[in-house]
Backbone as JSON Lines, residues from 0, in Angstrom:
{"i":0,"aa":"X","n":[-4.06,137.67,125.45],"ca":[-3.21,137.2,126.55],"c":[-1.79,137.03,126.07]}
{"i":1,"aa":"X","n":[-1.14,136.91,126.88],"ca":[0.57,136.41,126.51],"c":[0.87,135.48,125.96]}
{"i":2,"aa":"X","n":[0.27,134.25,126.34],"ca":[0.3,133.08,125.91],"c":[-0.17,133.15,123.89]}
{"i":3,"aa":"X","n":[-1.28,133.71,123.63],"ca":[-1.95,134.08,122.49],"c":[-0.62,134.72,121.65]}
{"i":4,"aa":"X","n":[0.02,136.01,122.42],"ca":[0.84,136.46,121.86],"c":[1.89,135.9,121.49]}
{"i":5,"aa":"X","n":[2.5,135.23,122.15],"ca":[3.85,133.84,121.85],"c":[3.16,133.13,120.91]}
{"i":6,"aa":"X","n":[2.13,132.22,120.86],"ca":[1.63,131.28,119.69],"c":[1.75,132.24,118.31]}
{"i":7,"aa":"X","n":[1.26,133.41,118.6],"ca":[0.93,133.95,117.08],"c":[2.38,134.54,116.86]}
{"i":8,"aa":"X","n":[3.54,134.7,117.12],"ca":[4.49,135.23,116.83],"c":[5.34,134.09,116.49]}
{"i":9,"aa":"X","n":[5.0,132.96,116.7],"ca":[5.94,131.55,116.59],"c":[4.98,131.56,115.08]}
{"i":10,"aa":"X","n":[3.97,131.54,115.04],"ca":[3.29,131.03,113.65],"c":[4.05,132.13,112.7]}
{"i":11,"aa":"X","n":[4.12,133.18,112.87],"ca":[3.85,134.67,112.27],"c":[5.42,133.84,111.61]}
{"i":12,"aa":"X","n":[6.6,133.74,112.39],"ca":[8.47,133.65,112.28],"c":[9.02,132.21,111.4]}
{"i":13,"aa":"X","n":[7.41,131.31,111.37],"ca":[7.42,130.14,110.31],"c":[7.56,128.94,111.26]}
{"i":14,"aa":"X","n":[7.88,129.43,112.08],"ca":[8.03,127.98,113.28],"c":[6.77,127.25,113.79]}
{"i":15,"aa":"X","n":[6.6,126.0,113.98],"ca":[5.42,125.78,114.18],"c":[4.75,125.91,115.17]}
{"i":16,"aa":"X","n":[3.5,126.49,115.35],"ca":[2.63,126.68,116.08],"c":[2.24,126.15,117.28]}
{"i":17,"aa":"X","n":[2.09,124.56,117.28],"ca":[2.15,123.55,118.44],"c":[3.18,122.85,118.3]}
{"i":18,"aa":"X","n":[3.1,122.23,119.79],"ca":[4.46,121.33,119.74],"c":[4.08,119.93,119.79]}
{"i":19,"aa":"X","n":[2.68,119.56,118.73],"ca":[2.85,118.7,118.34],"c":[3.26,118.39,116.7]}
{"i":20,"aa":"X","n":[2.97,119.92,116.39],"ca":[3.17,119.54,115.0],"c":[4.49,120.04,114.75]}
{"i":21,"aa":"X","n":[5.6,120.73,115.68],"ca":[7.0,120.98,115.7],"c":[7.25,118.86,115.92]}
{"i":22,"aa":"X","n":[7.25,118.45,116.55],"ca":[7.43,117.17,116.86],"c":[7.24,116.01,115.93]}
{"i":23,"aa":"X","n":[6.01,116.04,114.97],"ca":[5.87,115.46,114.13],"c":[7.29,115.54,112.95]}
{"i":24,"aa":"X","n":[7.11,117.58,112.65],"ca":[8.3,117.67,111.85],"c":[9.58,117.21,112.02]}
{"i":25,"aa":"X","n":[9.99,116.92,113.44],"ca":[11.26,116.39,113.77],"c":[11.56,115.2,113.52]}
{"i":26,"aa":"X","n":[10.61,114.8,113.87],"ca":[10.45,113.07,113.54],"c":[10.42,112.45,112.25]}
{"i":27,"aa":"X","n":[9.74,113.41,111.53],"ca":[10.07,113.33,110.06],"c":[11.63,113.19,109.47]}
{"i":28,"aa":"X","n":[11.97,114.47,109.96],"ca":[13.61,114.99,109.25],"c":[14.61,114.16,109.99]}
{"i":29,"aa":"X","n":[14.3,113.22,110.98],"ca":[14.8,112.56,111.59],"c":[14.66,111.47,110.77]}
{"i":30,"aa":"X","n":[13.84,110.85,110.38],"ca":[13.6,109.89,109.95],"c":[14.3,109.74,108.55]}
{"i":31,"aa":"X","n":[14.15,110.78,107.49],"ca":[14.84,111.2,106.19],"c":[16.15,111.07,106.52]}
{"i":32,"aa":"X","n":[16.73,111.94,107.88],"ca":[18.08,112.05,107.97],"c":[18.79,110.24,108.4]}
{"i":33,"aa":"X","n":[17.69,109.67,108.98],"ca":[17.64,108.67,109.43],"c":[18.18,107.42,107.38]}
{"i":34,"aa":"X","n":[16.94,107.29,106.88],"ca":[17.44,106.92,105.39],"c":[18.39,107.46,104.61]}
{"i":35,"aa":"X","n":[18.75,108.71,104.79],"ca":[20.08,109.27,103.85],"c":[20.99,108.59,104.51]}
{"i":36,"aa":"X","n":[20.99,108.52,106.1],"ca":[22.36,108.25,106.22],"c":[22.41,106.49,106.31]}
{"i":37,"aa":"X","n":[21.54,105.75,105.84],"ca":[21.56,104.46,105.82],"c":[21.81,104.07,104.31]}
{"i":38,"aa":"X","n":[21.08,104.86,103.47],"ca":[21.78,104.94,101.87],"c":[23.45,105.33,101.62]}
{"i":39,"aa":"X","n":[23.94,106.03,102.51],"ca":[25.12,106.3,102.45],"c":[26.09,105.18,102.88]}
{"i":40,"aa":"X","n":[25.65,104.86,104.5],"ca":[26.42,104.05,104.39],"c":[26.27,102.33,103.51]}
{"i":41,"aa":"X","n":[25.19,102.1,102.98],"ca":[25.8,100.86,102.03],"c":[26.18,101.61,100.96]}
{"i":42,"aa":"X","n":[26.06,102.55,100.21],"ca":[26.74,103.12,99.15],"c":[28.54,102.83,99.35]}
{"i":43,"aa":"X","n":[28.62,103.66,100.83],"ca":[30.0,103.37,101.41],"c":[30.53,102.18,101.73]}
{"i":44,"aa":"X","n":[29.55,101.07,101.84],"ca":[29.97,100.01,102.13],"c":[30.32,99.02,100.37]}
{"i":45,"aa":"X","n":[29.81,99.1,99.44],"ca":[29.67,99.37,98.07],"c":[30.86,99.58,97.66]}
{"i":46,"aa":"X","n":[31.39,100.98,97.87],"ca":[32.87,101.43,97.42],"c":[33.61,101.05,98.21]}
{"i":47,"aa":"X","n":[33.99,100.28,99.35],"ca":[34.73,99.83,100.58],"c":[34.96,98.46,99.84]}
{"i":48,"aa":"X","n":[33.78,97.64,98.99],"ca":[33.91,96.31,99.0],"c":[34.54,96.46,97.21]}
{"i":49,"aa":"X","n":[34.01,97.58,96.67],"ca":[34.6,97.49,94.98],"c":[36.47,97.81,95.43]}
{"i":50,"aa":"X","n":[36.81,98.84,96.53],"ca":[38.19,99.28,96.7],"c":[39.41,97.8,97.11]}
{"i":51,"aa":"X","n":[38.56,97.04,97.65],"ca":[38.99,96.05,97.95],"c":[38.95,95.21,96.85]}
{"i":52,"aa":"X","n":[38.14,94.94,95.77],"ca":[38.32,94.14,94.58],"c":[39.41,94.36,93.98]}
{"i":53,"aa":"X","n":[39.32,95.77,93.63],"ca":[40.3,96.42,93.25],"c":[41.71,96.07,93.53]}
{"i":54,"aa":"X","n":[41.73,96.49,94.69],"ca":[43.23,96.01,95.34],"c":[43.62,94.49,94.79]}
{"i":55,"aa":"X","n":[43.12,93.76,95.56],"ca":[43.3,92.05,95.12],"c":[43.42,91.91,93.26]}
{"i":56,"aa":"X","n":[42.88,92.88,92.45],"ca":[43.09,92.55,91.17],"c":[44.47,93.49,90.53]}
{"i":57,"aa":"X","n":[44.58,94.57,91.56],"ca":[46.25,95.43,91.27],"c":[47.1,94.06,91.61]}
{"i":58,"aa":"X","n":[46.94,93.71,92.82],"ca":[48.0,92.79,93.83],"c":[47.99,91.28,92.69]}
{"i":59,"aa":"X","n":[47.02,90.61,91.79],"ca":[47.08,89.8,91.3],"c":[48.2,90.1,90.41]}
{"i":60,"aa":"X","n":[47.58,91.39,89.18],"ca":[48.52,92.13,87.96],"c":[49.54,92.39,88.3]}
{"i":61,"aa":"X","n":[50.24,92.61,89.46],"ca":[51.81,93.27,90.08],"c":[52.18,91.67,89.87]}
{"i":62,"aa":"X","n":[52.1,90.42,90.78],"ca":[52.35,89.18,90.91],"c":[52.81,89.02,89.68]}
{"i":63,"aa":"X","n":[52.01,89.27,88.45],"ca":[51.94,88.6,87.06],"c":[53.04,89.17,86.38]}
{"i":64,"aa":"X","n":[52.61,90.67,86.53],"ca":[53.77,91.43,85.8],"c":[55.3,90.77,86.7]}
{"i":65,"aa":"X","n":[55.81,90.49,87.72],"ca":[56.51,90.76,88.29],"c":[57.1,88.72,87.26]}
{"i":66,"aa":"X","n":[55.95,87.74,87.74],"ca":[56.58,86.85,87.05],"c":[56.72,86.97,85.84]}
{"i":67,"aa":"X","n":[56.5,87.72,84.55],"ca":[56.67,88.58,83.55],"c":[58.07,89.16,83.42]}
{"i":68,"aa":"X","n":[58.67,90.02,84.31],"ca":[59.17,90.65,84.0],"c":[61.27,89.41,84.36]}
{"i":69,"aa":"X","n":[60.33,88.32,84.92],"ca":[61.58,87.43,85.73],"c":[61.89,86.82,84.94]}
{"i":70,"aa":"X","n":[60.84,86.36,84.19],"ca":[61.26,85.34,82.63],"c":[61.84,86.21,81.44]}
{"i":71,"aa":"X","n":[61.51,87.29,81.32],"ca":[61.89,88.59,80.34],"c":[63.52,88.67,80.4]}
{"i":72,"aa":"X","n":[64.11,88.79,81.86],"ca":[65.13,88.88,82.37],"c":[65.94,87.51,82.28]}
{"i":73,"aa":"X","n":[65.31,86.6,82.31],"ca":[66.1,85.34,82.09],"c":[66.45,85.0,80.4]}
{"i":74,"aa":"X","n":[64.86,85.84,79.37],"ca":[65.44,85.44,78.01],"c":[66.27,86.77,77.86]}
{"i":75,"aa":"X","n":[66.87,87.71,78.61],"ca":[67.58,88.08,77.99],"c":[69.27,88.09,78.12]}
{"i":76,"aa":"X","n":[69.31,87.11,79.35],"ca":[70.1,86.96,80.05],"c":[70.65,85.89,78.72]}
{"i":77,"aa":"X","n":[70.1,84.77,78.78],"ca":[69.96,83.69,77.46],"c":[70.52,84.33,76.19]}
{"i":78,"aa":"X","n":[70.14,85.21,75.74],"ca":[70.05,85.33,74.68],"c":[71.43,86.65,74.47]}
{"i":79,"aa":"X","n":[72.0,86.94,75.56],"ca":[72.74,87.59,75.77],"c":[74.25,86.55,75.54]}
{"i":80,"aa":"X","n":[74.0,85.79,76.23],"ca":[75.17,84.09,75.84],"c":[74.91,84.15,75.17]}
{"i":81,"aa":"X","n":[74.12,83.73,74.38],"ca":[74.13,83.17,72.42],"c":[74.5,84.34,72.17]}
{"i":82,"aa":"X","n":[74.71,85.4,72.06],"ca":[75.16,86.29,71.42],"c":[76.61,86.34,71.62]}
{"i":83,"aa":"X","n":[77.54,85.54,72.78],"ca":[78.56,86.15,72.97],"c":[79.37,84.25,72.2]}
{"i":84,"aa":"X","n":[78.12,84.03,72.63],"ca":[78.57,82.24,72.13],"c":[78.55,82.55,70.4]}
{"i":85,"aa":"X","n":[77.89,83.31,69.91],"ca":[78.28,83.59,68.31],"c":[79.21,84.22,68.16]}
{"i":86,"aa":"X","n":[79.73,85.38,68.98],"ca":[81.13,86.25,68.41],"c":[81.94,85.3,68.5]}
{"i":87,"aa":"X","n":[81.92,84.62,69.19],"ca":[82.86,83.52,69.41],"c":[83.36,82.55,68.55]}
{"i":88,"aa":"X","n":[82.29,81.93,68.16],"ca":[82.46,80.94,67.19],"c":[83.1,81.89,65.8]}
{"i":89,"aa":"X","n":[81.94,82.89,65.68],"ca":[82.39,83.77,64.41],"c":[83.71,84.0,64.19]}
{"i":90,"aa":"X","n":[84.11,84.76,65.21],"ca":[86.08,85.08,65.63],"c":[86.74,83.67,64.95]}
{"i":91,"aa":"X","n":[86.58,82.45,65.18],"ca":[86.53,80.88,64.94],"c":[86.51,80.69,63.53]}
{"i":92,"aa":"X","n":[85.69,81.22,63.36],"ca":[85.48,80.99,61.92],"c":[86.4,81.88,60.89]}
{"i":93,"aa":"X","n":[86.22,83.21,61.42],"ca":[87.04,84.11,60.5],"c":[88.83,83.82,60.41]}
{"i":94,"aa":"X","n":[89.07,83.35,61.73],"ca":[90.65,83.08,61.71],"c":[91.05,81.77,60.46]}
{"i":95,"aa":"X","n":[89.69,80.71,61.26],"ca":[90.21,79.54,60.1],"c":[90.13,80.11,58.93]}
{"i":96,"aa":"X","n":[89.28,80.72,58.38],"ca":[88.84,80.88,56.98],"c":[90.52,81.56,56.3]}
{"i":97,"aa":"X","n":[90.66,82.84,57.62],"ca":[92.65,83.33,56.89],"c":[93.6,82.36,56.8]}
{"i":98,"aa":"X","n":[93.33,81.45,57.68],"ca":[94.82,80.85,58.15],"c":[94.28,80.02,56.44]}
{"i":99,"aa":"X","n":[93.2,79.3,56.12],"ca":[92.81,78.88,54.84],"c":[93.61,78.27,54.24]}
C-alpha cells in the first residue's frame, strides 16, 4: 500500500519510522539542548560575576595607584625646595667663605 511505502522510505532515509519514536527523539534533544543551554548560562553568569570582581579590584588599584602617585608628586615637589633651599644656602656659604 502507500501508506507501507512512505513508512519504509522514512525508515530506509534514517528518519524515524513512527511518530512516536520521532517525538521521543525530540524531546530528548530538547531536553540536552534544554541542559547545555542552562550550563551555559551559569557558566555565563560565573564570568559576568568574576568580570565584575575584576572591575571593583582594577577600580580599587587605579584609587591606590592614583593616591600613590599624589604623594610621589608632593615628595617631589618637597624635595625639589630642599634642593633649591641648598643652592641657596651653598651660594651663602661659598661667598662668605671668599669674602673670608
Amino acid at each position: 500500500s502507500l501508506a507501507e511505502t512512505s513508512t519504509n522510505a522514512s525508515a530506509t532515509s534514517g528518519e524515524a519510522a513512527s511518530p512516536a519514536v520521532s517525538t521521543t527523539n525530540n524531546t530528548t534533544k530538547f531536553n540536552q539542548h534544554q541542559i547545555e543551554k542552562d550550563r551555559l548560562e551559569a557558566y555565563l553568569s560565573c564570568v559576568e560575576n568574576e568580570q565584575e570582581r575584576l572591575i571593583m579590584e582594577c577600580s580599587k588599584e587605579m584609587r591606590s595607584a592614583a593616591k600613590h602617585t599624589k604623594e610621589l608628586h608632593a615628595s617631589i615637589t618637597s624635595t625639589a625646595g630642599t634642593i633649591r633651599e641648598l643652592r641657596s644656602h651653598s651660594k651663602t656659604v661659598v661667598s662668605s667663605i671668599q669674602e673670608g
